[in-house]
N, C-alpha and C positions, 0 to 999 in steps of 0.2 A: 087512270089508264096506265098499263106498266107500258115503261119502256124495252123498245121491241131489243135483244140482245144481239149479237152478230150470230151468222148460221153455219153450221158446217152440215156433212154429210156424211155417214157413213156405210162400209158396203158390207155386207159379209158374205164368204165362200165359204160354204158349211164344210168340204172335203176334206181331206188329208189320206197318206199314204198311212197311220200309223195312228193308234191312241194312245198319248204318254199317260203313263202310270200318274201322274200329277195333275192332269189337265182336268177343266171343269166347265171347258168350251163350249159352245152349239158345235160339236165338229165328230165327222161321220166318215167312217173309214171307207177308202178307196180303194185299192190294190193296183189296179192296174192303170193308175198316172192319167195325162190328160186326153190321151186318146182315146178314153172309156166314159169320160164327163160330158155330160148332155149341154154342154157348152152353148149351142145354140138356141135349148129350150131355158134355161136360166137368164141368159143373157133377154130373151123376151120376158121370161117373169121377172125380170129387174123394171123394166121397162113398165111394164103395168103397175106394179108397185109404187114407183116414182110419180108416175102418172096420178096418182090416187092421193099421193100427197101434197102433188103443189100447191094446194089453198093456201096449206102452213107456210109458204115460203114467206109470202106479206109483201112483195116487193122487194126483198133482199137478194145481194149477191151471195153465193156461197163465201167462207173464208179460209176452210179446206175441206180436203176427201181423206178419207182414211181407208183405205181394203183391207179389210183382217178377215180371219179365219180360227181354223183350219187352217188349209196352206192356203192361201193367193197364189201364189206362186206356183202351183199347179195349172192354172191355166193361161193361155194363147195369150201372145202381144195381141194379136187381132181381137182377139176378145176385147179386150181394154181400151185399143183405139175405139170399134165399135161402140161401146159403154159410154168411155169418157166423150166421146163425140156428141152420141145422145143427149147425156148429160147438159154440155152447153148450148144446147137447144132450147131448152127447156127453163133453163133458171140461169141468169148472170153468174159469170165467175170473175172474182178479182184477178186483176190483173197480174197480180202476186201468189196466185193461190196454191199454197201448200199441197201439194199431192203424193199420198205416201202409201205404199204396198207394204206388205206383211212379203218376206219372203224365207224360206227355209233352207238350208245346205245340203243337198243331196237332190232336190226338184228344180234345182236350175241349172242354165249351161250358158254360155257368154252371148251368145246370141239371141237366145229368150232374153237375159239385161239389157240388150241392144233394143229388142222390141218396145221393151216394157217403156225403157227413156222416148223413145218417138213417138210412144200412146200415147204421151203427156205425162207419166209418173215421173215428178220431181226429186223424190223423197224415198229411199227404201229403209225397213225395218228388220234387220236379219237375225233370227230368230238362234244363234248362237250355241243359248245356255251353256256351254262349257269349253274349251277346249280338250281338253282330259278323256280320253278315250274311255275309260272306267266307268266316271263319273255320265257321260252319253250313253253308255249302255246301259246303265242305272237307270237314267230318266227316259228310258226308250226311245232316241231318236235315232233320227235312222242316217246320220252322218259321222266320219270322224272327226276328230278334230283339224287333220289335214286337210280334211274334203272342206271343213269352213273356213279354212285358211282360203283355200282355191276359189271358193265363190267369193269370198269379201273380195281378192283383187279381180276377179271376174267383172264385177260391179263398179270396182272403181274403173277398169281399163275400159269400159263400156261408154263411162261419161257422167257416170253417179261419184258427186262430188259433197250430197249430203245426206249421210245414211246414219243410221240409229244400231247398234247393237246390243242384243238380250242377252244377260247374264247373269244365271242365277247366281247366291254361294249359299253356305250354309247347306251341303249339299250332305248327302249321308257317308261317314269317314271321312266328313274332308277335314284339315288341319287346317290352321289360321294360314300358316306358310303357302299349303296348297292353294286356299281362296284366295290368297294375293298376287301369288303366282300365274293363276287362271286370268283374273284381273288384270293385271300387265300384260301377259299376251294380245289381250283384247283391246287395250291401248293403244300397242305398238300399228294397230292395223290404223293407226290415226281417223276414227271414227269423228265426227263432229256431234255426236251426241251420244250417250250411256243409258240405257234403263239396267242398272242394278238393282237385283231384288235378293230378300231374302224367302227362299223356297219355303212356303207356306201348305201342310193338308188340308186340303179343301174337303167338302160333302163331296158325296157321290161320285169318287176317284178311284181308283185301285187302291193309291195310297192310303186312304181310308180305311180303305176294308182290312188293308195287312201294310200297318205302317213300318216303313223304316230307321232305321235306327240315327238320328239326329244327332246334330256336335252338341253340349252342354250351354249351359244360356251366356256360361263365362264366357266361352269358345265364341259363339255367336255376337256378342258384344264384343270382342276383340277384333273380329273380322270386321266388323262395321265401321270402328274408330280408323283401324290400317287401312282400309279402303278408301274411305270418305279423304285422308290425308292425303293415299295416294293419287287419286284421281283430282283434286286441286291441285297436286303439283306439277301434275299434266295440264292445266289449263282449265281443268272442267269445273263449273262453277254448279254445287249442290240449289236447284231451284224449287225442288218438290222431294217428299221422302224417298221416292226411290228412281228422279229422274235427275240426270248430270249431261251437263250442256257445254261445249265451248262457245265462246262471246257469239251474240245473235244466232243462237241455231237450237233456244229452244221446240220443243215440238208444237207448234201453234195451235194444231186438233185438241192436243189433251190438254193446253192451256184454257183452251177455251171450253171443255168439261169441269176445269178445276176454277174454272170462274162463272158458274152458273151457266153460261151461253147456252143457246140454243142450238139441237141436230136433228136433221129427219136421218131415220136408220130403214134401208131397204136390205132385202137378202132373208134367206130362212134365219128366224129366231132372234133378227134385229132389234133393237130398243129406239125408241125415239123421245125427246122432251123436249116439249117449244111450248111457247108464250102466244098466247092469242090477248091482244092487245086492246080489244074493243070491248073486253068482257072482263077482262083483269083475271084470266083464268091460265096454268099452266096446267098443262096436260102430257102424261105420260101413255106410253101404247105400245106392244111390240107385235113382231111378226109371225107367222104360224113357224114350227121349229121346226118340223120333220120338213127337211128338203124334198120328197114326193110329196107331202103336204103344201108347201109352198109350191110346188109346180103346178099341181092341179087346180090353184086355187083361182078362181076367179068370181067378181073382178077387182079382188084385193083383198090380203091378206092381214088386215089390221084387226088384233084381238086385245083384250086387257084391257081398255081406257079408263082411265084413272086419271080424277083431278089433284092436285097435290094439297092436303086441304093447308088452309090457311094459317092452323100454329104449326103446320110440320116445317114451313118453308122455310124459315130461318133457321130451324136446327139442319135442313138439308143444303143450304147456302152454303153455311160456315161447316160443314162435313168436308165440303170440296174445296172452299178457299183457303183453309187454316190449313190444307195439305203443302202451300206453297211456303216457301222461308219468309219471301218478302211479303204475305197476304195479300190484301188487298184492300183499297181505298173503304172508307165508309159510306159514300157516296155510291160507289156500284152496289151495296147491301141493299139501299133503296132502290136504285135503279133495277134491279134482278130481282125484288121478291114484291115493289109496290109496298114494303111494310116501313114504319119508324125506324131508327136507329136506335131510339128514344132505350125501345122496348129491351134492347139487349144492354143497356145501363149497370142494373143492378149484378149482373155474372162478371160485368165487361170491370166495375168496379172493383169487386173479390177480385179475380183474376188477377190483374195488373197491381193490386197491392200486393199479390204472391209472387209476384215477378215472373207471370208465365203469358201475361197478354203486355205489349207494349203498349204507348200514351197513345191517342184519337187516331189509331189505324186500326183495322182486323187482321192483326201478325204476332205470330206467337212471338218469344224472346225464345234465344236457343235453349233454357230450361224448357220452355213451354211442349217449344216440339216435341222434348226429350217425353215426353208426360203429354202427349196428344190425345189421347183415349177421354186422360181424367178431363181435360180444358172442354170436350167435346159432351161431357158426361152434364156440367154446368149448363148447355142448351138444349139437352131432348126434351122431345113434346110435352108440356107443362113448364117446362122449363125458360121459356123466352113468352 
């Protein structure tokens, strides 16, 4: 029987004002903001959705929410009070429970952040990527960089005292100097937590189609090292590849993805993986995409189901736990997949003679990280 993992939940709001050149989202353009979103008929098909899923719950409380998009932040405090309200009807929430919005610069105003904290959202993610006016009109969003200045204190003076900001670098023309200079502006707003990323083309993006012109890979490593120093010397402790946390304020949602856990995913185009416990079965499933698809749909929108088979799960374990600096026990290997430890011996022994896996934990050594791909290359399916 596997052991059941802790649950979270996540939402998604398919909309947005805008499609960045980059993005590779479920997210569906809107034009005219939230008094054009069927706000009332979504917020019912969240509800039947959820409804459809609570078998999987198992007796568990949730241990966070996550609202992404598109924007969130497009719609109603009332919205969210209503939702979240539902929500704890239906399935226990800890008492602690993490609750975190997606929000963007330009769709909000101090009073919407005022709603959003009395819904019950703890936790906001402000969706930043640059300061640099340039560099925003690059990646197509629809704020400047003063206007993200205004919403971050918006948010703070509202009563949001633990928020995340998005920042890409490695952006097109930018310099090491510019990327670290972007970076420190974004500190100075004393965020409690970082996701710096480096801007990645994805399939089926604009970018794709007609990429733009990228810094050099020297450039790119250079920004990486400057960065990672600069943001330890502000206090931020590097906990996963591209998330930076001060003391106790990791993101506990995406901890708990990057430690196998279990999540039901409602909203158009959601994803869900949970553990059925009496079967020793994990199962993956997601939601119909097209948001008229998903409205229409009844009485539930669950397509895809797939069981994870049994040699993939270890190499899809250590996918997500080796993203962490400090990995993770050996004991949760067991506990999250039901399989030996035994079984990852012979890679786990290579590895750690090379000096890229450390002694009886699943953690890479900081070479390892450096070289994450190849460590990860030693467990694909045949491989464990």
């Amino acid at each position: 029987m596997l052991e059941l993992p802790p649950l979270s939940l996540y939402i998604h709001i398919p909309w947005c004002v805008r499609k960045c050149p980059y993005c590779d989202f479920n997210s569906h353009v809107n034009s005219h903001l939230s008094k054009a979103l069927p706000e009332q008929d979504y917020l019912q098909a969240l509800k039947r959705d959820l409804e459809s899923d609570l078998d999987f719950v198992q007796g568990r409380e949730l241990k966070t929410i996550f609202i992404g998009g598109g924007t969130p932040s497009l719609m109603s405090g009332q919205f969210y009070t209503d939702l979240l309200q539902y929500i704890a009807t239906r399935i226990p929430l800890k008492h602690d429970i993490e609750i975190t919005l997606e929000a963007n610069p330009g769709t909000t105003e101090a009073k919407r952040f005022e709603a959003y904290l009395k819904a019950g959202i703890n936790r906001l993610s402000i969706g930043v990527q640059s300061f640099e006016d340039e560099h925003l009109k690059q990646l197509g969003r629809i704020h400047s960089g003063a206007e993200a200045a205004i919403a971050i204190g918006q948010a703070k003076r509202a009563g949001f005292s633990n928020f995340n900001l998005d920042l890409m670098h490695g952006l097109p023309g930018q310099s090491v100097d510019a990327a670290i200079h972007d970076l420190e502006q974004a500190i100075s707003h004393q965020p409690t937590h970082m996701s710096w990323y480096q801007l990645t083309i994805e399939p089926n993006t604009e970018y794709f189609r007609r990429p733009p012109v990228l810094p050099e890979d020297d450039a790119l490593w250079a920004i990486q090292v400057a960065g990672v120093k600069a943001l330890q010397r502000h206090g931020f402790d590097q906990y996963e590849v591209s998330a930076f946390a001060q003391p106790d304020h990791q993101a506990r949602h995406n901890l708990n993805y990057w430690e196998f856990g279990d999540y039901i995913g409602v909203g158009a185009g959601a994803h869900s993986k949970l553990t059925i416990n009496d079967s020793k079965r994990i199962l993956r499933y997601r939601k119909a995409r097209m948001p008229n698809t998903y409205l229409l749909a009844k009485p539930d929108n669950r397509i895809g189901f797939e069981q994870i088979h049994q040699e993939d799960l270890g190499f899809e374990f250590l996918m997500n736990a080796l993203r962490l600096n400090q990995g993770v026990a050996e004991s949760m290997f067991v506990q999250r997949t039901g399989l030996d430890v035994k079984a990852l011996e012979p890679q786990l022994g290579e590895l750690r003679g090379r000096g890229l896996i450390v002694g009886k934990r699943l953690q890479t050594t900081e070479k390892g990280h450096l070289f994450l791909n190849s460590v990860l290359e030693k467990f694909a399916r045949n491989g464990i």
